[in-house]
C-alpha positions as CSV (number, residue, x, y, z in Angstrom):
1,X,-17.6,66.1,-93.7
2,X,-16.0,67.8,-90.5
3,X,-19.0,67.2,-88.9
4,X,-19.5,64.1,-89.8
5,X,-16.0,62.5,-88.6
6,X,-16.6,65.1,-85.4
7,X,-19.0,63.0,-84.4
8,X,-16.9,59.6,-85.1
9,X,-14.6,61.0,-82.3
10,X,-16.8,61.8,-80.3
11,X,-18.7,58.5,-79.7
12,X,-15.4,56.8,-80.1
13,X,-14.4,59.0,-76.9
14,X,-17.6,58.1,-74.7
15,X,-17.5,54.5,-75.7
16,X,-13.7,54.3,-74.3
17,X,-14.6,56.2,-71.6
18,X,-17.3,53.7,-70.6
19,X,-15.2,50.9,-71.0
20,X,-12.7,52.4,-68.5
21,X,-15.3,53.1,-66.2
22,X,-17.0,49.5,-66.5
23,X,-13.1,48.2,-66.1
24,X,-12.0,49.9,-63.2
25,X,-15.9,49.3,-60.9
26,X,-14.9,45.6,-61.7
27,X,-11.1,45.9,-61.1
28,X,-12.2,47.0,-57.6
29,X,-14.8,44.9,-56.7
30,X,-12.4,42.3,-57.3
31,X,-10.2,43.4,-55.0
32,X,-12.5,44.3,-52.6
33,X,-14.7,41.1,-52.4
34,X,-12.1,38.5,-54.2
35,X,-13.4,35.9,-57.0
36,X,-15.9,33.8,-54.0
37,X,-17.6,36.8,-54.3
38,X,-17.8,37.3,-50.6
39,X,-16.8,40.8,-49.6
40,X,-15.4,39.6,-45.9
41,X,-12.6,38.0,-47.5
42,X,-11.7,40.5,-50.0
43,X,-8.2,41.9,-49.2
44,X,-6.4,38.9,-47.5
45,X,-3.5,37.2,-47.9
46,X,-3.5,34.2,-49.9
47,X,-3.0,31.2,-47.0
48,X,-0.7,28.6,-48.6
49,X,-2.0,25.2,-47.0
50,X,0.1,22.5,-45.9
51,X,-1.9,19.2,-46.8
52,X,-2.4,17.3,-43.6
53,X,-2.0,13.5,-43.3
54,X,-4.9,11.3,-42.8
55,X,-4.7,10.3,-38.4
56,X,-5.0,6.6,-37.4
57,X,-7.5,6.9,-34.9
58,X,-5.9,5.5,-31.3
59,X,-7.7,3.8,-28.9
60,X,-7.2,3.2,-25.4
61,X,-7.6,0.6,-22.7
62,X,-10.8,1.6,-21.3
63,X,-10.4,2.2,-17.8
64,X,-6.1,2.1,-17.8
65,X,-5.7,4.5,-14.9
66,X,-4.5,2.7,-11.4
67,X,-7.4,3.1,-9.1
68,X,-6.3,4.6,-6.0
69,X,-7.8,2.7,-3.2
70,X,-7.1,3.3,1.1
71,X,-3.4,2.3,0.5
72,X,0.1,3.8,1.1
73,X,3.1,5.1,-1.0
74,X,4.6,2.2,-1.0
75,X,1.5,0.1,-2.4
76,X,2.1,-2.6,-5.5
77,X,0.4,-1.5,-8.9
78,X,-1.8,-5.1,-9.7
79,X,-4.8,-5.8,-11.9
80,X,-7.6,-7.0,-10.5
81,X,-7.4,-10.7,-11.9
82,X,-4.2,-10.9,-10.7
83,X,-5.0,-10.1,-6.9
84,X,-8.0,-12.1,-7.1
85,X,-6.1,-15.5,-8.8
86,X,-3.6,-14.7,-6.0
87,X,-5.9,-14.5,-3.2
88,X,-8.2,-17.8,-4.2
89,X,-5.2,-20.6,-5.5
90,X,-3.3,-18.9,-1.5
91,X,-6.8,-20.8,-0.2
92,X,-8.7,-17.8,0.5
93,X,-7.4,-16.4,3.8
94,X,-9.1,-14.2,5.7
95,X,-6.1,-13.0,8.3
96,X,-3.1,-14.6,6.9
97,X,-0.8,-12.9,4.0
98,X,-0.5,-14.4,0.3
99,X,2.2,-13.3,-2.1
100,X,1.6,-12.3,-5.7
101,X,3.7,-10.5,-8.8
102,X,2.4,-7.2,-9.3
103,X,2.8,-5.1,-12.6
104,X,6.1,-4.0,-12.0
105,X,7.4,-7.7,-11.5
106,X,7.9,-7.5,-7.7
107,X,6.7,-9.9,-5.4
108,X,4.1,-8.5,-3.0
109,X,2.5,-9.4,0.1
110,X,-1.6,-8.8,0.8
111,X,-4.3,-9.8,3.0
112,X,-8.1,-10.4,2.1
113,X,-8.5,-6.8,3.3
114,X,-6.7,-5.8,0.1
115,X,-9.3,-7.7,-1.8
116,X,-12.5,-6.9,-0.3
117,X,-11.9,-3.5,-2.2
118,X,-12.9,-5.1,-5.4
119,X,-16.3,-6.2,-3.9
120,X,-17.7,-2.9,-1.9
121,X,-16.0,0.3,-4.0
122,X,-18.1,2.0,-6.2
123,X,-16.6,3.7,-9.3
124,X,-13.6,1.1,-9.4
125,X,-14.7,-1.1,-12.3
126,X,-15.2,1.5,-14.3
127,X,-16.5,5.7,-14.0
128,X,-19.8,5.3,-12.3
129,X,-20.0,1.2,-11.7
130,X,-21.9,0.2,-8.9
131,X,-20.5,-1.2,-6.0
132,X,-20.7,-5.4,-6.0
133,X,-22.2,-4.9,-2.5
134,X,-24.7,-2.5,-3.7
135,X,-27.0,-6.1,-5.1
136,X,-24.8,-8.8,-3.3
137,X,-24.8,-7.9,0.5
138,X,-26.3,-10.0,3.3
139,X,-29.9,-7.5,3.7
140,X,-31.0,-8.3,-0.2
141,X,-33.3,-11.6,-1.1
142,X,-31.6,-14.6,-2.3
143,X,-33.7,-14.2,-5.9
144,X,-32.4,-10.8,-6.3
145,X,-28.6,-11.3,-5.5
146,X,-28.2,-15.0,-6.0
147,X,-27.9,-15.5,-2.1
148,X,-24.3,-14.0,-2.8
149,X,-23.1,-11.7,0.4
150,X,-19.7,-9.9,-0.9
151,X,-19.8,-7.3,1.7
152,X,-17.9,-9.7,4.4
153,X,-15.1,-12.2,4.0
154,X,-17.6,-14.6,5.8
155,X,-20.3,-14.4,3.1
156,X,-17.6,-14.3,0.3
157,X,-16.6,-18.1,1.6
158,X,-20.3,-19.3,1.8
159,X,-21.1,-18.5,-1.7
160,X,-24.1,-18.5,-3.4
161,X,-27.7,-20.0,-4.0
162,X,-27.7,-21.3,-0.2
163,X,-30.8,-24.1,0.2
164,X,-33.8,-23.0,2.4
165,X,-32.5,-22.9,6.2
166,X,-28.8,-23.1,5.1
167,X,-26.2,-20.8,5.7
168,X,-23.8,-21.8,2.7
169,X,-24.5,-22.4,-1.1
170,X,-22.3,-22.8,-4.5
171,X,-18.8,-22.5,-3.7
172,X,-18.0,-19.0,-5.8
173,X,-13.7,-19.7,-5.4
174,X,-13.4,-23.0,-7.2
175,X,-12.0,-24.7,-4.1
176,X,-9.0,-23.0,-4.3
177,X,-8.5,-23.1,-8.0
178,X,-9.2,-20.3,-9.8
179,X,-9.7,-21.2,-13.2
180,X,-12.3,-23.5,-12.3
181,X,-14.1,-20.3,-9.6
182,X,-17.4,-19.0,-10.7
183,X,-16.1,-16.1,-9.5
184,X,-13.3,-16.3,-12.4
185,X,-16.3,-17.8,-14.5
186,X,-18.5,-14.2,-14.3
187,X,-15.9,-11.3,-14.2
188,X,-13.4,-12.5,-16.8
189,X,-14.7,-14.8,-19.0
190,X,-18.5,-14.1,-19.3
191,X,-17.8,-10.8,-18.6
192,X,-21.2,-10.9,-16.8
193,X,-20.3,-9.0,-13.8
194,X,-20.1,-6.0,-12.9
195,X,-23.8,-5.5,-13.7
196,X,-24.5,-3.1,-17.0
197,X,-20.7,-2.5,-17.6
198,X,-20.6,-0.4,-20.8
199,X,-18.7,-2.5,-23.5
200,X,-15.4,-2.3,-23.6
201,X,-15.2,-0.3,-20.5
202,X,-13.7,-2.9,-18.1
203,X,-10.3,-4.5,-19.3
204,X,-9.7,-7.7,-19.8
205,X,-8.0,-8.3,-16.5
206,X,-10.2,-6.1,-14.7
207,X,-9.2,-2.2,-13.1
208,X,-5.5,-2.1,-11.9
209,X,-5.8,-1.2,-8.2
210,X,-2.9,-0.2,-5.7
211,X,-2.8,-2.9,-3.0
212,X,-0.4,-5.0,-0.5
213,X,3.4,-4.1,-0.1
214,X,6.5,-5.4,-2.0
215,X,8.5,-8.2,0.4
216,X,11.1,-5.8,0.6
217,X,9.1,-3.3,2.7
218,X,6.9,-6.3,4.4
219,X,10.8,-8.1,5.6
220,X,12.7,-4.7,6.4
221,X,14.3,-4.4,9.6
222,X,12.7,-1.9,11.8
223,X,15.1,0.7,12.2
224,X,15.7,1.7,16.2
225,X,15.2,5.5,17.0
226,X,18.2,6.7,18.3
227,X,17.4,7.3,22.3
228,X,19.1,10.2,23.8
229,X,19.2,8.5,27.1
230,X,22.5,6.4,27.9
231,X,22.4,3.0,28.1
232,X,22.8,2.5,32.2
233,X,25.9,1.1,32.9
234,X,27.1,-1.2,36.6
235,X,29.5,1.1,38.7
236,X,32.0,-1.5,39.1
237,X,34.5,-2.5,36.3
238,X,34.8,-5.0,34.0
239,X,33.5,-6.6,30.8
240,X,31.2,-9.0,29.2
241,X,31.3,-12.6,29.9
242,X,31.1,-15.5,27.6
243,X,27.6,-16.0,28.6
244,X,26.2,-13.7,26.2
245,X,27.7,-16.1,23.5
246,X,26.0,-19.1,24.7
247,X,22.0,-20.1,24.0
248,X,20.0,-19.5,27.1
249,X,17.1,-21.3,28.6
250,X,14.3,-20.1,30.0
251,X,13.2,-22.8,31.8
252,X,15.8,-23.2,33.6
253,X,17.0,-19.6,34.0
254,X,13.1,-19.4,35.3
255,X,14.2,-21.7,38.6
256,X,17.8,-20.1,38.9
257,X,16.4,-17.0,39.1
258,X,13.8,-18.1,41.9
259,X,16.8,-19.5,43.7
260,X,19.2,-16.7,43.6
261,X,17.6,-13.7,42.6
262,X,14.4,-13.5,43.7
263,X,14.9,-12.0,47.3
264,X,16.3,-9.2,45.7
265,X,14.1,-8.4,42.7
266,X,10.9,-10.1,43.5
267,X,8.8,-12.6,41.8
268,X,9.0,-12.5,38.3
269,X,11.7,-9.4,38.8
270,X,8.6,-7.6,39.4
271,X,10.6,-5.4,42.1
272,X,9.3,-3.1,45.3
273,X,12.0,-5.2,47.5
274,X,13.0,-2.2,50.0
275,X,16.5,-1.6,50.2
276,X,17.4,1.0,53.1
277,X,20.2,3.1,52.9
278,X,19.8,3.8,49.3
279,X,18.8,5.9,47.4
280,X,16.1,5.0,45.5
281,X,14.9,3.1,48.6
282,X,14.1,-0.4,46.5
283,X,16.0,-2.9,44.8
284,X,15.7,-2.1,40.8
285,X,13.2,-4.0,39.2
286,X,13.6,-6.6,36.1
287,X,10.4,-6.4,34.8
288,X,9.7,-4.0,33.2
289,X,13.6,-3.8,32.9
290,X,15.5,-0.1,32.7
291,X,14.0,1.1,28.7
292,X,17.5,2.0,28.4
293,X,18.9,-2.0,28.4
294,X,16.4,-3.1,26.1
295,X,17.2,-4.1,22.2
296,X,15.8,-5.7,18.7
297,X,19.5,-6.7,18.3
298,X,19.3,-10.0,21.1
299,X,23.4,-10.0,21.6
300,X,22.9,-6.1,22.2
301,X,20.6,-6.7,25.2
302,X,22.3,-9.6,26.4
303,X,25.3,-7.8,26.7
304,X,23.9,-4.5,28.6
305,X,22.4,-7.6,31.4
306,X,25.6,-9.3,31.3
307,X,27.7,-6.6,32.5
308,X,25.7,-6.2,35.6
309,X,25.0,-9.7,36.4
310,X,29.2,-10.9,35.4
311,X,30.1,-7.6,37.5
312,X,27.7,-6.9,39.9
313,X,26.9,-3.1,41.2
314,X,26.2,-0.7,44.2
315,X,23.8,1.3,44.1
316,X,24.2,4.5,45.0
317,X,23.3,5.8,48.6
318,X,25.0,6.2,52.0
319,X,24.4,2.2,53.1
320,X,22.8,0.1,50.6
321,X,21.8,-2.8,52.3
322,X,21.4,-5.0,49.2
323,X,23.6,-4.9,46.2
324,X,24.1,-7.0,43.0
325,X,27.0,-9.7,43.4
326,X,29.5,-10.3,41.2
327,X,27.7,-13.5,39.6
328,X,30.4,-14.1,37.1
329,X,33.5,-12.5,38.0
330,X,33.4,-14.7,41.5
331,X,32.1,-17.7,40.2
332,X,29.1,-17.7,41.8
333,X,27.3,-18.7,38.5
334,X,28.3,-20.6,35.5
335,X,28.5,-18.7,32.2
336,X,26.2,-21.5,30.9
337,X,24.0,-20.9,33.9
338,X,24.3,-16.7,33.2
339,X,22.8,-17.3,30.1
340,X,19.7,-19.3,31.3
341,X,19.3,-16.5,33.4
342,X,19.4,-13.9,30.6
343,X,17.2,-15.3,28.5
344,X,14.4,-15.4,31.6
345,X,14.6,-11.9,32.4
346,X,14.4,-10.9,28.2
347,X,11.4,-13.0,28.5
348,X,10.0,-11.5,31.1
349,X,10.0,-8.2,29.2
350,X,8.5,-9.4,25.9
């Protein structure tokens, strides 16, 4: 009986023992290779995650980026369609400035050679477009480029599909309006142009370029560099006359200057009158006048002239034998008569 429950124990024993062993082998592959049964990720930290929100995909005007071509700082930011519109309903010019609102709402000023940018710069369309002048220049056939020459203002304005022995076709600029161009008709409404565009690669209203200058910078004053040189002055006293606040006329300054001041300073002021005894040796001449008596600023200059002519001066030197008389301050010209003679000698210098 002893035995028998002996043996009871004993079996009961391995069969715990087992179970143990059995327990713990799965306990640690567990925790060694986790429940995915992949062995790399056994061990890590459980990563909480953070559900993420579905994105609306954005999409972007193909081709947004201003375009840098040759240009300045100071350039206007303008599409394409805009410069273009501009440029045709102005009539077209070739040398004379048109006006147009750029992006920024500023009035701008341009020339054709703002434009012709649009026609013979590759990689402005669009990354990797073709020039317009790579198929429409003057070398190709008329059945391969429509007769179309872009690469010059002059075969811009003759157009295209010219007749045999003629040197102008289809007017491309709709006479000067450009709704009704074909040139309007191709780029911007049958999109045909430029030539294998990808879709949706060229806006609407075509690349936005940098081109012209606002009116501001176009009408600004050009601002005088200080010279360090003084302004020469007559070495006899006395002021400005009323002459410099009178009109002058150069037509008639032109013959009382021929009367009166020619002997001394030459035909047209042009100088090398001798003048012994001082010295410089010669007379000053008018034209070119002293740099230092010259200004923008018309009132300024009259006023440096006036003070030698109302005044006179004496040159320096031992004996001059010619000096200038004191036209004004003796009478010996009108103030009206001053002025006339002003305004010759500015002209003379212009």
């Amino acid at each position: 009986m002893i035995i028998r429950h002996f043996k009871f124990w004993v079996i009961l024993l391995g069969f715990v023992l087992a179970v143990l062993v059995i327990g713990s082998g799965v306990i640690l592959y567990i925790g060694s290779c986790s429940y995915r049964n992949n062995c790399m990720e056994g061990g890590r930290a459980v990563l909480a995650h953070t559900p993420i929100p579905t994105l609306i995909p954005v999409t972007l005007q193909p081709n947004a980026t201003v375009v840098s071509v040759p240009s300045s700082s100071e350039n206007c930011t303008v599409t394409a369609e805009t410069l273009l519109s501009a440029w045709v309903m102005a009539g077209s010019p070739e040398n004379q400035p048109f006006q147009f609102t750029d992006a920024d709402n500023i009035v701008c000023e341009a020339a054709f050679t703002d434009v012709q940018p649009l026609f013979d710069q590759s990689n402005l369309w669009y990354p990797g477009a073709l020039a317009c002048t790579s198929c429409h220049n003057a070398n190709l056939s008329a059945a391969n480029s429509a007769g179309l020459d872009l690469s010059s203002y002059a075969g811009v304005i003759a157009g295209s599909h010219p007749t045999d022995g003629e040197t102008s076709g289809q007017d491309i600029l709709g006479g000067g309006n450009w709704l009704q161009s074909k040139l309007y008709q191709a780029l911007f409404v049958d999109r045909q142009m430029p030539f294998n565009a990808p879709a949706n690669a060229v806006p609407i209203v075509g690349p936005i370029i940098l081109a012209g200058l606002p009116l501001s910078v176009v009408n600004a004053a050009p601002t005088e560099t200080p010279s360090e040189e003084e302004v020469a002055r007559p070495n006899t006293p006395g002021g400005a006359g009323d002459a410099i606040n009178l009109t002058g006329d150069t037509i008639t300054g032109e013959k009382i200057f021929v009367d009166n001041c020619l002997m001394c300073h030459g035909p047209k002021g042009t100088g090398n009158v001798l003048n012994p005894g001082s010295d410089d040796g010669t007379v000053p001449p008018l034209n070119p006048i002293d740099s230092t008596l010259v200004s923008s600023d018309y009132q300024t200059y009259a006023y440096n002239l006036d003070l030698f002519i109302q005044n006179g001066s004496r040159p320096p030197g031992v004996n001059p034998a010619r000096w200038m008389p004191p036209w004004g301050a003796e009478n010996g010209l009108t103030q009206q008569q001053l002025a006339d003679v002003i305004a010759y000698i500015i002209s003379l210098n212009q």
